[in-house]
N, C-alpha and C positions, 0 to 999 in steps of 0.2 A: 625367458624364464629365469630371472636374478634371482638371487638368492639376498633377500636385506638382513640388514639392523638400520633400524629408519629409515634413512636415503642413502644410503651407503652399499652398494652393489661390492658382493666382494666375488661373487661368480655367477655369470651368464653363461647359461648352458644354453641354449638357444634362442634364435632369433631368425627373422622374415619365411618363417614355414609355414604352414596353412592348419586350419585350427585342427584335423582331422592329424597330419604328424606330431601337431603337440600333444593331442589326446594318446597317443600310441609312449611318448614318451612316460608322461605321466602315469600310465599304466604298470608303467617297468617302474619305477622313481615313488611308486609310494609305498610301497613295503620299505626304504629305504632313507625317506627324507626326513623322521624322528632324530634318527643317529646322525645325521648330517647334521639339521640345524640344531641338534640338542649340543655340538662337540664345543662353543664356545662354554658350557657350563665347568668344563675342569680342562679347557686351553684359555687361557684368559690373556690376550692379546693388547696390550696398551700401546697407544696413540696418542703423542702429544707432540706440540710445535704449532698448531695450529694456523695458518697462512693463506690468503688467498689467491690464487691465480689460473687464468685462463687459457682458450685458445684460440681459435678460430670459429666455432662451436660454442662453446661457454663460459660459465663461471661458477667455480667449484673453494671449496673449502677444503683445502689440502693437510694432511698428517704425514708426520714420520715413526716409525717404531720408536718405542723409549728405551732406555739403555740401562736402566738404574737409578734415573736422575726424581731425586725426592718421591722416596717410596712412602706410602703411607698404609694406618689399617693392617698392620701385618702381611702386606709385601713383602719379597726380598727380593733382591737381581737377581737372581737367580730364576725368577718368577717372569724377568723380561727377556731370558733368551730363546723363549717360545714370541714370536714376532708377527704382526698379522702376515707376511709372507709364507708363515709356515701355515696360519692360518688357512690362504688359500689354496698351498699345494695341498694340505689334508681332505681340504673341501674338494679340490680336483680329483684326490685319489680316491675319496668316496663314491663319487657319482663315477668313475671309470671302472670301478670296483661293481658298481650296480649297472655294467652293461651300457651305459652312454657315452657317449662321445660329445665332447665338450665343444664349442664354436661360439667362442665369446667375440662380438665384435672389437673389444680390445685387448690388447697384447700388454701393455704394461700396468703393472701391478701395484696401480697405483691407490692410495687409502684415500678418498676424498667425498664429501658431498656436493652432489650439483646443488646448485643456489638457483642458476638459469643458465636457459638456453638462449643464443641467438640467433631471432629468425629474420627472414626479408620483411619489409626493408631494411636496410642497414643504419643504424644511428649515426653512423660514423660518414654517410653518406658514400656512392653506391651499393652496388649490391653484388654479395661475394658468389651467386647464385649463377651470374649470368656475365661471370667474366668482367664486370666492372673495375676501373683501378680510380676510378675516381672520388677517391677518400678523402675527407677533409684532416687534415694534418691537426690542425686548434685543437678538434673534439677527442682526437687521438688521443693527444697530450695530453687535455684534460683528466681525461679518460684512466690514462696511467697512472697521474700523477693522486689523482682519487683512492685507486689501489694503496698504490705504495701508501700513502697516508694511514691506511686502514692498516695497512699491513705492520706498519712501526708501530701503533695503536695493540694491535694484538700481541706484539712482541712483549712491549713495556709490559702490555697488563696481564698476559695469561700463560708466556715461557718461563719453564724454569728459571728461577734464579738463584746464585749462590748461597742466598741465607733465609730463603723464604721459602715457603710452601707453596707447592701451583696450583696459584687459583682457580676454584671452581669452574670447570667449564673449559680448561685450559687441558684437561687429559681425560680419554674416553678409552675405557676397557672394554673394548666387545664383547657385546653380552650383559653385558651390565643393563641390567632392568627387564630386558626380554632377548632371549637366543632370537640368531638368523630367522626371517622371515621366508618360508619358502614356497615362492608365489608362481604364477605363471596368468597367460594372458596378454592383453595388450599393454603393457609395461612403461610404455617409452613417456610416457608423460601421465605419469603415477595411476594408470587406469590398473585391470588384471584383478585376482584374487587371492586369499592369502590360504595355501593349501594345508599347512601346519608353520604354528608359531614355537618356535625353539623356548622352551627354559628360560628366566630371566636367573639374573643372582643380584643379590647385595652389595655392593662393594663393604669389603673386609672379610665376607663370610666364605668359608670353607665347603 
């Protein structure tokens, strides 16, 4: 039961329970989930840096908090010391606040969207499922060397830079355009339902 803005998971309150405990949650959670996914409307959390990288698992489109760097629209820094980390401790301390206990399959608090997942078979040849090591090295390399290209790609064209503005696309307020999605259901590969959709806002508006 993530909590989105697009594909962007910023809390997983539950996961592999049977649909009869999720119904019991969501029982507790909706007199509650307005205020939860409405709080990016006046915490406005910005992400830029944009990067991609993997794991064993997937491939994800990675952010880091912004610092101040090229505010636009009546921003100030001051406006970036609210951070999406604070982001999701607020989100944790709502839903602990409304009687749940939290059990995200992940621990680190990291800003990204999945792009994909990797399943069996392996492209990289075997298979990471069944103990195989027999990877082919070439498609490896290739593989990374792909990334990184991408990744110098985003760099040039969407990170801050010292005398320009960042380009569109290069930083994302959460929130911006519609609040947290807050969904439940079978999730893991964009299935589930959207039980309330948070507030969106304008970027520059008040």
């Amino acid at each position: 039961m993530p909590l989105d803005n697009l594909h962007m998971t910023v809390m997983e309150v539950a996961h592999s329970k049977t649909e009869g405990e999720i119904e019991q949650l969501m029982s507790i959670l909706h007199e509650h989930c307005k205020g939860i996914a409405d709080h990016t409307t006046t915490h406005r959390a910005r992400l830029i840096k944009p990067l991609l990288s993997y794991d064993s698992a997937a491939l994800a489109l990675s952010f880091v908090p912004a610092a101040g760097e090229h505010l636009s629209l009546g921003r100030k820094a001051a406006d970036d010391e609210y951070t999406y980390h604070h982001l999701r401790r607020d989100t944790y301390t709502g839903l602990s606040e409304a009687g749940v206990q939290v059990g995200s399959r992940y621990v680190v608090p990291s800003a990204h969207l999945t792009i994909a997942r990797f399943n069996s078979p392996n492209v990289f040849g075997g298979d990471p499922l069944d103990g195989s090591i027999a990877l082919d090295p070439k498609k490896r390399r290739h593989w990374i060397s792909e990334v990184e290209t991408i990744n110098k790609w985003l760099e040039a064209e969407y990170w801050p830079m010292e005398d320009a503005k960042i380009k569109a696309g290069g930083e994302w307020i959460v929130g911006e355009e519609k609040g947290l999605d807050f969904r439940n259901g079978r999730l893991w590969y964009g299935g589930g339902q959207t039980i309330y959709l948070g507030q969106g806002f304008v970027h520059g508006e008040i």
